[in-house]
N, C-alpha and C positions, 0 to 999 in steps of 0.2 A: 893683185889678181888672186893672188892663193889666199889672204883674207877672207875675200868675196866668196871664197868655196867653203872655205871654215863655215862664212855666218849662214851659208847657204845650207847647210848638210844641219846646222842647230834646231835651224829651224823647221826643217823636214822630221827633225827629231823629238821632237815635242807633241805632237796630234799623236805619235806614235806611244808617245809615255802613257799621255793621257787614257789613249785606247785602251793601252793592258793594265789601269787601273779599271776603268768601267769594267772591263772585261772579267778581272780576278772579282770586284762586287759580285757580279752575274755570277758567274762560278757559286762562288760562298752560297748567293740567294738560292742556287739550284743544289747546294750540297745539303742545307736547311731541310732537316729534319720534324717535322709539327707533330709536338707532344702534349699533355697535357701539364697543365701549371695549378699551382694550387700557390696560391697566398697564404707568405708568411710572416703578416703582420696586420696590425688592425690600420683603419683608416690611410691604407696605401693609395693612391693616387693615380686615377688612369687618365691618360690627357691625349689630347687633340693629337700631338704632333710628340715626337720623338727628341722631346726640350725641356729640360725642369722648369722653364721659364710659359709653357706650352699652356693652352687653357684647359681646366682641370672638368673633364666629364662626367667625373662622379668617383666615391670614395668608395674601397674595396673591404672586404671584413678578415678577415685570417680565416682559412680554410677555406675561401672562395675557391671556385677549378673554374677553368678557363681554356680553350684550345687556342695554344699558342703556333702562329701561324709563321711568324718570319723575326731577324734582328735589324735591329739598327741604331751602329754604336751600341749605347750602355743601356739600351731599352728594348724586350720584345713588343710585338704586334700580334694582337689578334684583332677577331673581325669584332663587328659591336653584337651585342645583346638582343635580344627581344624588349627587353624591359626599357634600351635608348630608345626615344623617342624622337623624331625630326620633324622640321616645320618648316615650309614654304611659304612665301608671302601670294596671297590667292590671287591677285591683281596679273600674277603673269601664267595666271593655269586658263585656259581656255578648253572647256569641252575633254576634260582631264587630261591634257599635256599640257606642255611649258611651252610658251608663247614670248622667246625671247633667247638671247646670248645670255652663257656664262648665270646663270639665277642661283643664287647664293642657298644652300643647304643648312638651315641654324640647325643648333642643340638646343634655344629656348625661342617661344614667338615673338619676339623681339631683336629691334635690326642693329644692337648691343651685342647678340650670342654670337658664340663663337662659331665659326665657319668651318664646315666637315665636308661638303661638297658642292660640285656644282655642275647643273643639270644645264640642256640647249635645247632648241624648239625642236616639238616632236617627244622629246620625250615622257612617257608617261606615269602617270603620277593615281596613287588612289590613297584615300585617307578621309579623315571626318574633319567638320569643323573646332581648333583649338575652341576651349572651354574657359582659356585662360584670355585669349583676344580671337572676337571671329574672324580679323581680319588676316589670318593664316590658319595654315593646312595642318592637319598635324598625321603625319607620314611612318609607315619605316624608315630606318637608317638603311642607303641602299648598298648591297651588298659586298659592296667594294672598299669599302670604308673600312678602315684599320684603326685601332686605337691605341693607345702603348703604355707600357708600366714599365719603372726600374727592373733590371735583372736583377736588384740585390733583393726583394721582396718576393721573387717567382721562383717554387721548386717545382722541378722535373720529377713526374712522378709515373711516368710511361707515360706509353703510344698515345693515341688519341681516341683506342677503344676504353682506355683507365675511365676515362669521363663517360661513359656511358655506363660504365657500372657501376660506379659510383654515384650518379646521378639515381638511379634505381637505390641503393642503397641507402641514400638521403633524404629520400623521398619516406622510404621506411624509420628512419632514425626519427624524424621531424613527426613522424604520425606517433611514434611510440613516445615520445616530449610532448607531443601536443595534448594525447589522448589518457597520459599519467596527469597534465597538468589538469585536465576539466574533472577526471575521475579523484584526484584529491579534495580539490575544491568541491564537490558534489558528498565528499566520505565524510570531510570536515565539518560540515555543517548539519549532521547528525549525531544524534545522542551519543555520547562515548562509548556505552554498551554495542550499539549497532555500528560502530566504524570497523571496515576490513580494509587496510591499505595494502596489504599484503601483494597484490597480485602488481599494482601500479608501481611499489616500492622494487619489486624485482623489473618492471623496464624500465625505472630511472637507472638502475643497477648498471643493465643491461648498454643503455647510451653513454653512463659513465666511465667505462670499459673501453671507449672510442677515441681514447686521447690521442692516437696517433692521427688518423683520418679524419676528428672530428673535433675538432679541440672546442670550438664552442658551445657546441651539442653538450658535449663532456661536461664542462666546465658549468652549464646550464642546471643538469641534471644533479650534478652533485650540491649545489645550490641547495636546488630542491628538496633536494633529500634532507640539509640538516633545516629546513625550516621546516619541512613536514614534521620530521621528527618532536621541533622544540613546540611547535602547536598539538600535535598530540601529546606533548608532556603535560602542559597548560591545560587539557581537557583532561586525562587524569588526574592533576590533580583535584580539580573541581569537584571530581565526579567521587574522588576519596574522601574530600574533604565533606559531601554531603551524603554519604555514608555515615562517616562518624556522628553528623550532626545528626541525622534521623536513628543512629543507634542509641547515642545520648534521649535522645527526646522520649525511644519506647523505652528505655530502663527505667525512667523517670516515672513515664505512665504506670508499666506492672508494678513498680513500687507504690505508687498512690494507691492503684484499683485493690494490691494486695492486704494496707493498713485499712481501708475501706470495710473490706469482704472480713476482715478476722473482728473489727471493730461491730459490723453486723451480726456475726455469728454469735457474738458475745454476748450482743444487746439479746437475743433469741435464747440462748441457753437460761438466763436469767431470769426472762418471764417463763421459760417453761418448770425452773423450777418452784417460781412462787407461784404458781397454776394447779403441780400436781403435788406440794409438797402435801402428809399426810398427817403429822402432829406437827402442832405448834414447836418453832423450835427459836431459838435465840436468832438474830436480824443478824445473819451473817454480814459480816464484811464486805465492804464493795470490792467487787471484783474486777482487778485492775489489770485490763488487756496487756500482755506480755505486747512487746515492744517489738516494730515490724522485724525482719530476718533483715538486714541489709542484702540486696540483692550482688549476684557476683557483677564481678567488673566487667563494664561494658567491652565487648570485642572488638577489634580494629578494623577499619574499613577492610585494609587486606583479610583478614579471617573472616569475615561478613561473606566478600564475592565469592568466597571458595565453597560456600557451604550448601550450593546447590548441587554443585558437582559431589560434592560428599552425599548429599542427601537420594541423591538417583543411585549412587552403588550401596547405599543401604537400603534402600526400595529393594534394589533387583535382590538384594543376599535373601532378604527377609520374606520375599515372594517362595523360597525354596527351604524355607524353615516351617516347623512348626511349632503352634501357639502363636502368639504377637511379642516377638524376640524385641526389647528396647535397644537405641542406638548407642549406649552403654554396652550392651553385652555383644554389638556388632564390633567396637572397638575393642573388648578383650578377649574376641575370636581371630581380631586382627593381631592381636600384640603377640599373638602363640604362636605365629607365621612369620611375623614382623624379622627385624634384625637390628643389631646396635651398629650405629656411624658415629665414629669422634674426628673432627675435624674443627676447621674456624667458619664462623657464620658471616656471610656476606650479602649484600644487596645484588639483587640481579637488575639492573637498572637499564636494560635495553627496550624501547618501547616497543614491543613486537605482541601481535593479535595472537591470542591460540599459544600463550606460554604456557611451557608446565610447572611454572612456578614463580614465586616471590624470592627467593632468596638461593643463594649457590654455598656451597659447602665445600671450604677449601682444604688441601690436603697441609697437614700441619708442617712437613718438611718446606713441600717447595712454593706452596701457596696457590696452586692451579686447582683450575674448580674440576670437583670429582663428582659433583650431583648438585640436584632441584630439588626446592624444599617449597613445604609448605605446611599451612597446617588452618585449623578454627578451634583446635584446641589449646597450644603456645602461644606466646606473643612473641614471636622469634624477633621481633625488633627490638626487645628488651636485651637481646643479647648478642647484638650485634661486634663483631671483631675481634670474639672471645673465645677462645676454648670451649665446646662442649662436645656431649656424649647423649648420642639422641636413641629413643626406642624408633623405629621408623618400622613401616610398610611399604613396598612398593606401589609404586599410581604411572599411569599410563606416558610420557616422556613427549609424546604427540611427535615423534620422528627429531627433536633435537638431538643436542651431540652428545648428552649426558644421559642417565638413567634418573629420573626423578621418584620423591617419596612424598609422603604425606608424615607427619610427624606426631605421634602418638602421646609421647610426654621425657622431659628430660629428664635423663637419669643423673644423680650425683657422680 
């Protein structure tokens, strides 16, 4: 008899266990907080059901966000996307409801996919015909549908307004990536003289700067940047290397036209004087053209592109001179104003539009650049990593970090 009470009171105790488990879940589900998650890893895995063994509804990217709406177990829940697609089989939609028990809700039009819901008669249904098989719907995901990913891949990154700002945000990152990428490729494919990346190269800058909220944007961006850069080296070069070759070619020319023109004048002075000579005089000796002047050495593509810019502030000086002042006597009007730098000469090697210089000038102590050089009158590549003692003038810096000059001539 007292047994029979024991097994009797066990078993009244048990529906009761059960209860204040259901009951502490519930709890938990209502203490459930819905925040924003952001993916922290590439190709993480969002699936049907709350199972690694679960069917896989598609792959997530690192910096995804997502509004995380409930747990279970070792996986959050949110709702599905715009972008998940559903499919009904059309056989049981009648007059756009569902015309049957239990109709099976796929994630592909085929009766293989995985199962995310299930509709009853009466309920209504709108959608187009799949493109992939006409013989199903292709639907929203209805809003009840939760889908789930590991907690170890989802950070918490606040409330649930995070993802609204950030979406706005995103929205701009993606336009300033997308609108550097067309404006490259449209800069690139212009002559090297007319290319400005400048303004595009500050929003790659701009999105690479984003590593914490945006890491593939980021990571995108700075991509970009070193290939921009190494294809505009490539068209510098080019664009030097047929400099030198049309400087070569015109020294070659005024050397020919100038043995030419001396070899003419010669031929002329010779008949003018057996034309006006006045007494017979002994058959002077043939008169043998001195020998052309070798022309000076051809200048380097670098000293070539600078000398327009030289030639416009010898314009402007000489518009406020009188007589016709040569650009000789403009550069020893310069050198009396000028000043001496001794430093080490270095390449300034950063591809950037609107430099004020070829070459940086380093301080002999600690080797940090103290000025921009340039010049059409040195061949400052001749002296590269060396000690020197330069006459310089100052020239405009175009707002860099240093003070730039123009390079007059080296002193011993």
């Amino acid at each position: 008899m007292f047994r029979s009470h024991i097994l009797t009171v066990s078993f009244l105790c048990a529906p009761l266990a059960l209860s204040a488990q259901e009951a502490s879940k519930e709890t938990e589900k209502a203490q459930f907080k819905p925040f924003t998650g952001r993916v922290s890893g590439n190709k993480v895995r969002m699936r049907a059901k709350p199972a690694l063994d679960a069917p896989i509804v598609k792959e997530l990217r690192s910096g995804d966000l997502y509004i995380i709406t409930g747990e279970n177990d070792e996986f959050y829940s949110m709702p599905a996307t715009k972008d998940i697609r559903a499919y009904v089989h059309r056989k049981f939609i009648i007059d756009g409801a569902i015309d049957g028990s239990k109709v099976n809700v796929r994630l592909s039009p085929t009766t293989d996919a995985p199962v995310i819901a299930q509709l009853n008669t009466g309920d209504k249904v709108q959608g187009k015909v799949s493109a992939e098989d006409p013989k199903w719907l292709e639907i929203d995901t209805p809003d009840y549908v939760q889908f789930y990913v590991a907690k170890d891949y989802v950070e918490n990154i606040g409330g649930p307004e995070v993802l609204l700002r950030l979406q706005k945000k995103t929205e701009r990152v993606n336009k300033l990536l997308a609108e550097a990428k067309k404006g490259i490729a449209e800069q690139l494919a212009k002559p090297y003289e007319s290319i400005d990346l400048d303004e595009h190269l500050q929003d790659l800058t701009e999105v690479s700067r984003e590593i914490e909220e945006f890491p593939a944007q980021a990571q995108e961006a700075r991509q970009l940047i070193r290939q921009t850069n190494d294809t505009f080296l490539q068209k510098k070069i080019k664009y030097l290397e047929s400099l030198t070759q049309n400087s070569k070619e015109n020294w070659s020319r005024k050397s020919d036209e100038l043995r030419k023109e001396i070899s003419e004048q010669t031929k002329r002075m010779e008949e003018l004087e057996a034309k006006y000579s006045l007494e017979p005089q002994a058959k002077p000796a043939p008169v043998v053209a001195a020998p052309a002047p070798a022309p000076a050495s051809p200048k380097t593509a670098e000293m070539l592109a600078w000398e327009p810019v030289e030639n416009e502030l010898y314009q402007k000086w000489a518009r406020h001179q009188t007589g016709n002042p040569t650009l000789d006597e403009f550069y020893r009007r310069q050198s009396d104003s000028g000043r001496t730098l001794r430093g080490i000469l270095a390449p300034y090697n950063h591809s950037v539009k609107g430099r004020p210089g070829d070459y940086v000038l380093l301080t002999e102590t600690s080797k940090t650049p103290a000025a921009y050089l340039y010049s059409t009158k040195v061949n400052l590549a001749d002296h590269l990593g060396q000690p020197v003692t330069l006459r310089v003038v100052e020239r405009s810096n175009r707002n860099f970090a240093f003070p730039a000059y123009y390079v007059l001539y080296m002193e011993q």
